[in-house]
C-alpha positions as CSV (number, residue, x, y, z in Angstrom):
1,X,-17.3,-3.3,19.6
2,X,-13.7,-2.3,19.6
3,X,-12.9,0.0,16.5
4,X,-9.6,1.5,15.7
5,X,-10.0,5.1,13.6
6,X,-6.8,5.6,11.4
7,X,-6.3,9.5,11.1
8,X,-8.3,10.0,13.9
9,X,-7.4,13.4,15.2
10,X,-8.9,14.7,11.5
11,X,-12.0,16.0,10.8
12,X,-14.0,12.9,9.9
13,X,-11.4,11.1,13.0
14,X,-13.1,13.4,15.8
15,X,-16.9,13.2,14.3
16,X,-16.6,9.7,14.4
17,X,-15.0,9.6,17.5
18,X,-17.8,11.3,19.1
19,X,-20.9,9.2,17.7
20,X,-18.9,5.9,18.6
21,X,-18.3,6.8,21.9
22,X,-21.9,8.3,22.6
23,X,-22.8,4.9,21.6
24,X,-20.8,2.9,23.9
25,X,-17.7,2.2,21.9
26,X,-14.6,1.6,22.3
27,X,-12.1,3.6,20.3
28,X,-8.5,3.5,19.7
29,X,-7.2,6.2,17.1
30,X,-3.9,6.2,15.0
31,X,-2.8,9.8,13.6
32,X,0.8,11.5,13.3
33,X,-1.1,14.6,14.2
34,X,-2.1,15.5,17.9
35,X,-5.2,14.7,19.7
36,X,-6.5,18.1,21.6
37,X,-10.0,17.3,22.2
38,X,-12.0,17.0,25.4
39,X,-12.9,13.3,24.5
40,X,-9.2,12.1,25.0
41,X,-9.4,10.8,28.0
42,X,-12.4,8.4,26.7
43,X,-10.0,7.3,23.5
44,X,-7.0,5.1,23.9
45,X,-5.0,7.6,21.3
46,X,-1.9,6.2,19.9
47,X,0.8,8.3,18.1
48,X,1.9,6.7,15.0
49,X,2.1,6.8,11.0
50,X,0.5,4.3,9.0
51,X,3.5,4.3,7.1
52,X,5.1,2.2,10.4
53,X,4.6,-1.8,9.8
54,X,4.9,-1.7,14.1
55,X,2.7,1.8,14.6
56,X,0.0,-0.4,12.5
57,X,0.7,-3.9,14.2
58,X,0.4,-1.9,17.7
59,X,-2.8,-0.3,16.6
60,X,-4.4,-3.5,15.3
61,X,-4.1,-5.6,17.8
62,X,-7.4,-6.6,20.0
63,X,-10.1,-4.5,17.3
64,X,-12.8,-5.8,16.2
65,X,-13.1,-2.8,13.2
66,X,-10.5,-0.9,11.2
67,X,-12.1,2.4,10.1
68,X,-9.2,3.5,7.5
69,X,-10.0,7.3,7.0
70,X,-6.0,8.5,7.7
71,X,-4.8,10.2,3.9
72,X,-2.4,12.7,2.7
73,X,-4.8,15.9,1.3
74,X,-4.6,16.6,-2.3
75,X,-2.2,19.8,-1.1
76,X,0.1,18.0,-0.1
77,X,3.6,16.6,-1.8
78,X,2.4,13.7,-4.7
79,X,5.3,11.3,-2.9
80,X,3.3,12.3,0.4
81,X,0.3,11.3,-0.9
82,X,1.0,8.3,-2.5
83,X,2.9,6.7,0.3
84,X,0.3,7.4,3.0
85,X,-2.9,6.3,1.0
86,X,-1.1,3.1,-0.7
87,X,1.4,2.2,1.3
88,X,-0.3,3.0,4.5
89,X,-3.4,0.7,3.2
90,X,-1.9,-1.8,2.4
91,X,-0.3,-2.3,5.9
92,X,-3.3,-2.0,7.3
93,X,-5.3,-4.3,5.3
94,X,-2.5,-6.8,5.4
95,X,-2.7,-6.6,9.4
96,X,-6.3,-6.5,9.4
97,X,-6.0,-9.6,7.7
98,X,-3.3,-11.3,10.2
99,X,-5.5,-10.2,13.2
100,X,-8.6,-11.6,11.9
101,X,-10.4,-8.1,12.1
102,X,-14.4,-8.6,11.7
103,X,-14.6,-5.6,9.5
104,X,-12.4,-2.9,7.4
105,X,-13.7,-0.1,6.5
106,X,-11.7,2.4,3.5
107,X,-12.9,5.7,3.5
108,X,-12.2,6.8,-0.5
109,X,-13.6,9.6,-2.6
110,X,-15.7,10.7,-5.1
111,X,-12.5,11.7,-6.6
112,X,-11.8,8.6,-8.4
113,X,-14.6,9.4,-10.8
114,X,-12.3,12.5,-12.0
115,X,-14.2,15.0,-14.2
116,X,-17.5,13.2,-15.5
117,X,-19.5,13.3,-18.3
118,X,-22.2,12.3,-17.2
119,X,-24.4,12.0,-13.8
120,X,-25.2,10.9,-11.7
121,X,-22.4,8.6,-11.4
122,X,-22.6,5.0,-9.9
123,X,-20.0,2.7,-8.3
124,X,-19.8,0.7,-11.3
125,X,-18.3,3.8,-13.5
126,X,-15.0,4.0,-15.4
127,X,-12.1,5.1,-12.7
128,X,-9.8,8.0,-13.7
129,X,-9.0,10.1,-10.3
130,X,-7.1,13.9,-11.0
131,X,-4.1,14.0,-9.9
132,X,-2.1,12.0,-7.1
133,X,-4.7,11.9,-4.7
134,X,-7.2,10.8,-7.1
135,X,-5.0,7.9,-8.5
136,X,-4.0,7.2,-4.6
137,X,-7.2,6.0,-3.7
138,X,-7.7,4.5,-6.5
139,X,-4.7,2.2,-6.1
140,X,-6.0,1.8,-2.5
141,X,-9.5,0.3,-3.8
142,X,-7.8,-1.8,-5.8
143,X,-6.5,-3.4,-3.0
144,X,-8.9,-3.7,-0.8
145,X,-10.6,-5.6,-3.7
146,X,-7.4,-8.3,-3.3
147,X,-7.4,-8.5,0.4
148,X,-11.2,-9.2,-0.5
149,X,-10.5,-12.2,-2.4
150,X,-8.6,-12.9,0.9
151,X,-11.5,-13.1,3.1
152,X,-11.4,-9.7,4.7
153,X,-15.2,-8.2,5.3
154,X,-14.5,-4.8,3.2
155,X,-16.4,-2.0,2.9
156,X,-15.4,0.9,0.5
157,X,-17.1,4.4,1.0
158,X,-17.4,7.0,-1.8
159,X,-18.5,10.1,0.0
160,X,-19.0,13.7,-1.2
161,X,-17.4,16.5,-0.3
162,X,-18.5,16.3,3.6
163,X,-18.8,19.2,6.2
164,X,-19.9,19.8,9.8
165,X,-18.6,20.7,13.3
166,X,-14.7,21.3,12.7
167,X,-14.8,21.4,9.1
168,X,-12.7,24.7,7.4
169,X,-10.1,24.1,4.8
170,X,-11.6,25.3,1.3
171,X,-15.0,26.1,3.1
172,X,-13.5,28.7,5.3
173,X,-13.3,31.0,2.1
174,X,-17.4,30.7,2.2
175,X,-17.8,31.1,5.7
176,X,-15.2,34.1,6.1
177,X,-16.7,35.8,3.2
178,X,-20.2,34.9,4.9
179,X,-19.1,36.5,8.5
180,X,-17.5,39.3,7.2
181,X,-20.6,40.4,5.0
182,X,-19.4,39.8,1.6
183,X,-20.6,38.4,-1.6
184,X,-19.3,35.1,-2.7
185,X,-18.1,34.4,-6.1
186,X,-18.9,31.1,-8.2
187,X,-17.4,30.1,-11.5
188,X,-20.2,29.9,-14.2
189,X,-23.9,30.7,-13.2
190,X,-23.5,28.3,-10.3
191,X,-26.8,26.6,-11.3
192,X,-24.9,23.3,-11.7
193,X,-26.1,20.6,-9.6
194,X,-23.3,19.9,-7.0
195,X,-23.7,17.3,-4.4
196,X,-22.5,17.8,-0.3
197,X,-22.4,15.5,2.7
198,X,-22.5,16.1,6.0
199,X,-20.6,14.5,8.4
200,X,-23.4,13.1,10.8
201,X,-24.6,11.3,8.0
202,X,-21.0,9.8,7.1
203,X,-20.8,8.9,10.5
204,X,-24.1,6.8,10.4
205,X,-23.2,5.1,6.9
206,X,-19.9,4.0,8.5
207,X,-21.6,2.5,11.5
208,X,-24.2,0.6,9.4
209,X,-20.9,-1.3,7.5
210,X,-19.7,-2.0,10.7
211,X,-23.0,-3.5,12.3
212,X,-24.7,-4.5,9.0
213,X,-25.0,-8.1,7.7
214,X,-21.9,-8.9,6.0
215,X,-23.1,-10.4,2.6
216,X,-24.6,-7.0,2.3
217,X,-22.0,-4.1,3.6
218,X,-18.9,-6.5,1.7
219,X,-18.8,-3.7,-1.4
220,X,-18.4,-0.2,-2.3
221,X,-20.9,2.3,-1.9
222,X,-21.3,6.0,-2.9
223,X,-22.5,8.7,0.0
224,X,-23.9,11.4,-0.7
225,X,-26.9,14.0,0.5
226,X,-30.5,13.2,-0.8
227,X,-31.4,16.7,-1.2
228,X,-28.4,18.9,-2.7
229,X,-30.1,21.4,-5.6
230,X,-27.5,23.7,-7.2
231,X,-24.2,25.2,-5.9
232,X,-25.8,28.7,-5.6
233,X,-28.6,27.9,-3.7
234,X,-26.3,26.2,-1.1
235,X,-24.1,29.2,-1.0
236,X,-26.6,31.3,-0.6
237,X,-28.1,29.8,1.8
238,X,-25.3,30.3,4.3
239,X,-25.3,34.4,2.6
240,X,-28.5,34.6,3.8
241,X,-28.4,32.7,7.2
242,X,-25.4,35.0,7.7
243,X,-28.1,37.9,7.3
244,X,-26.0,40.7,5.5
245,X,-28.2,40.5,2.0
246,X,-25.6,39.5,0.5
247,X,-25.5,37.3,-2.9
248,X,-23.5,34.9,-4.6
249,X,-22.0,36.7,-7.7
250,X,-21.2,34.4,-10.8
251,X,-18.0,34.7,-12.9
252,X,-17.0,33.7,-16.6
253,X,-15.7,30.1,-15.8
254,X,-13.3,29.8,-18.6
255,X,-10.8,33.0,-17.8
256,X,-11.5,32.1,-13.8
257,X,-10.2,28.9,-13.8
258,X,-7.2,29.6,-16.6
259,X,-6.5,32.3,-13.3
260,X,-6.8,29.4,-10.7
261,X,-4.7,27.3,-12.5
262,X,-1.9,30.2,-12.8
263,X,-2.4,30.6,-9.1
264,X,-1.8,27.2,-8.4
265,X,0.8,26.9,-10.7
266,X,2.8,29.5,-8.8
267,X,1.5,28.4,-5.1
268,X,-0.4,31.4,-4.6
269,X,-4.1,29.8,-4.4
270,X,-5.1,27.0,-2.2
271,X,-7.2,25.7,-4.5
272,X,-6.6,22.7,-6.4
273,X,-7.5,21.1,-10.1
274,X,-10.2,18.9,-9.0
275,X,-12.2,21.8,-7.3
276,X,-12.0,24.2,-9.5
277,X,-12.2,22.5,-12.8
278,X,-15.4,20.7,-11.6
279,X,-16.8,23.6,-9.6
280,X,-19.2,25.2,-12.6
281,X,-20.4,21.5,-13.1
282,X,-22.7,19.0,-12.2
283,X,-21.4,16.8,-9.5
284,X,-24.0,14.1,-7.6
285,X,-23.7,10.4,-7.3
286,X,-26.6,7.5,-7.2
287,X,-26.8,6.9,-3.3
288,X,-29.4,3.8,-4.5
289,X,-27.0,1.1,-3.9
290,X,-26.2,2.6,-0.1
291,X,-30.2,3.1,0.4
292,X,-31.1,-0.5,-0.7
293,X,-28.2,-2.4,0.8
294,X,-27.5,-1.1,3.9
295,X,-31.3,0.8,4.8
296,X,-29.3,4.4,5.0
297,X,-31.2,7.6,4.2
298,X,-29.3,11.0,4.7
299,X,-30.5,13.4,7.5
300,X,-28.7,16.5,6.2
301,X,-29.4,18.6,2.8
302,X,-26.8,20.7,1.7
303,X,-28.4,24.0,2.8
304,X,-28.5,22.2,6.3
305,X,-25.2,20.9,6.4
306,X,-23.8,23.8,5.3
307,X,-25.3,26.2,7.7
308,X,-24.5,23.6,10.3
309,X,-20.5,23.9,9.4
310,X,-21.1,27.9,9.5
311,X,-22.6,28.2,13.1
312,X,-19.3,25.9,14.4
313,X,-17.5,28.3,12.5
314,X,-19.3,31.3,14.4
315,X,-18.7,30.0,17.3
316,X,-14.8,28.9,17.1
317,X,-13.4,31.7,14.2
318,X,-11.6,33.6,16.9
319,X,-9.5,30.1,17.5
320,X,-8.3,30.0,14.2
321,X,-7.9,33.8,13.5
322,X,-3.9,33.0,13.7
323,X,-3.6,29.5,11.9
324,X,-3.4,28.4,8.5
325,X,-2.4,25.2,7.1
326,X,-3.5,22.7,4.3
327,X,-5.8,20.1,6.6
328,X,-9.6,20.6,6.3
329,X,-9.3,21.0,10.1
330,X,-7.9,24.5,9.8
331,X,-8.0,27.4,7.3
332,X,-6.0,27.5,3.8
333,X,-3.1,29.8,3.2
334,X,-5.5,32.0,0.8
335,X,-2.7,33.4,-1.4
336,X,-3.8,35.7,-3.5
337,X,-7.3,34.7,-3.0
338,X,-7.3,36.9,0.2
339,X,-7.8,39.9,-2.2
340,X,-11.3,39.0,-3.7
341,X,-12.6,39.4,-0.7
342,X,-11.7,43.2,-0.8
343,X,-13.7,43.8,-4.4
344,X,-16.9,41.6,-3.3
């Protein structure tokens, strides 16, 4: 099978370069961003934005699956966001279309469920995404649901927040904190039920909607880990892998996140509305439809994925001591953030 991987030098891009290839693959990526891995010379890698009607005609051509993960982060400029994740969709779905691809696959977000009321939360729940990147995908759903009605084989992924090998953005916080023998604080009691993904397990949920039967993988699914407990026992499980006896300290929610949002609201936190306004709540999604449909069952828990992300991060910190940025592929700019590391 020939797949082409929009945003392909990301995080997700790379994972899922990797398991395609190791399966015998052949991968074409699209990404603005470079492509400095090992694997490169395995990838035909194509610079472009899929923004460009001719960077997304050149990268359609001769594939047999579009895997559309390429999106402006929630940190960056609303214009940015909305024009890469809408406009770049519907390019691609519209040249998908043209070019007869077999399959196209959107990767989406949890984020389109906004701030619930209720859990766990399945695909057939009201929409109301936070925010420009929440409302971009969205408006990207909605039209892969029209190119849908157009014959196009569609699959739409939900996932979780996912981690794994090259994952740092907002996890780099956890991780730093981990390495560097500090505490690590949580808003509320941080016994709120809060759901994670790793990225193997993404990987394998994508390549069961491109080799699945087609009645069956022509929907939208969430993905999500089977076995997540609460946000403190993840963190604390990387605390303690760490091996400093060190503990996850709780904070009043209410005046910490009237703090973030000051912080944000004068660029000096990396942290966004949708994280920390749902991070001393519940947050899981039904997997059911995903586990009946398409046979999938997650390998990872979220203590396992977690400490998975943590070794990488072991392993590589010294490559990132000097970058900062707002991808999940490198560390955020902390802000003022970098402080409450000195008091834990």
């Amino acid at each position: 099978m020939r797949y082409l991987i929009t945003g392909g030098a990301g995080f997700l891009g790379i994972n899922l370069c990797r398991h395609l290839l190791e399966r015998g693959a052949s991968v074409r990526t699209l990404d603005i961003a470079p492509f400095p891995y090992p694997e490169r010379s395995a990838v035909d890698v194509l610079d472009g934005d899929v923004r460009s009607r001719e960077a997304v005609e050149r990268a359609v051509g001769n594939v047999d699956i579009v895997v559309h993960a390429a999106a402006a982060l929630p940190l960056a400029p609303a214009a940015e966001i909305i024009s890469t994740t809408v406009q770049g969709t519907r390019l691609l779905l519209g040249s998908a279309l043209a070019h007869q691809v077999q399959r196209f696959i959107f990767i989406s977000s949890t984020a389109v469920y906004g701030i619930p009321d209720h859990h766990p939360l399945v695909e057939g729940d009201r929409l109301a995404g936070v925010g420009p990147y929440g409302q971009s995908k969205i408006d990207a759903e909605a039209l892969c649901v029209k190119f849908r009605e157009q014959g196009l084989t569609i699959s739409v992924l939900r996932p979780k927040t996912f981690v794994g090998p090259e994952r740092l953005g907002a996890f780099e916080l956890l991780y730093d904190f981990a390495y560097c023998g500090k505490g690590f604080p949580v808003l509320g009691s941080g016994n709120n039920r809060y759901q994670l993904l790793d990225v193997d397990d993404l990987c394998r949920a994508i390549e069961l909607c491109a080799t699945g039967e087609r009645e069956l993988v022509n929907d939208t699914f969430n993905v999500g880990a089977k076995d997540f407990g609460t946000l403190r026992e993840s963190f604390q499980a990387v605390l303690d892998h760490a091996g400093y006896g060190r503990r996850v300290i709780s904070l009043p929610a209410g005046p910490a996140i009237a703090l973030l949002r000051a912080l944000e609201a004068l660029r000096l936190s990396p942290l966004y509305r949708w994280i920390y306004e749902t991070a001393d709540r519940d947050s899981f999604v039904s997997i059911e439809r995903i586990e009946r449909q398409l046979s999938f069952t997650p390998r990872y828990s979220n203590r396992e994925a977690l400490i998975r992300n943590y070794d990488w991060y072991v392993k590589h910190r010294k490559e990132y001591r000097d970058v900062a940025g707002i991808t999940h592929r490198v560390p955020w700019r902390k802000g003022a953030l970098r402080l409450a590391k000195v008091f834990l």
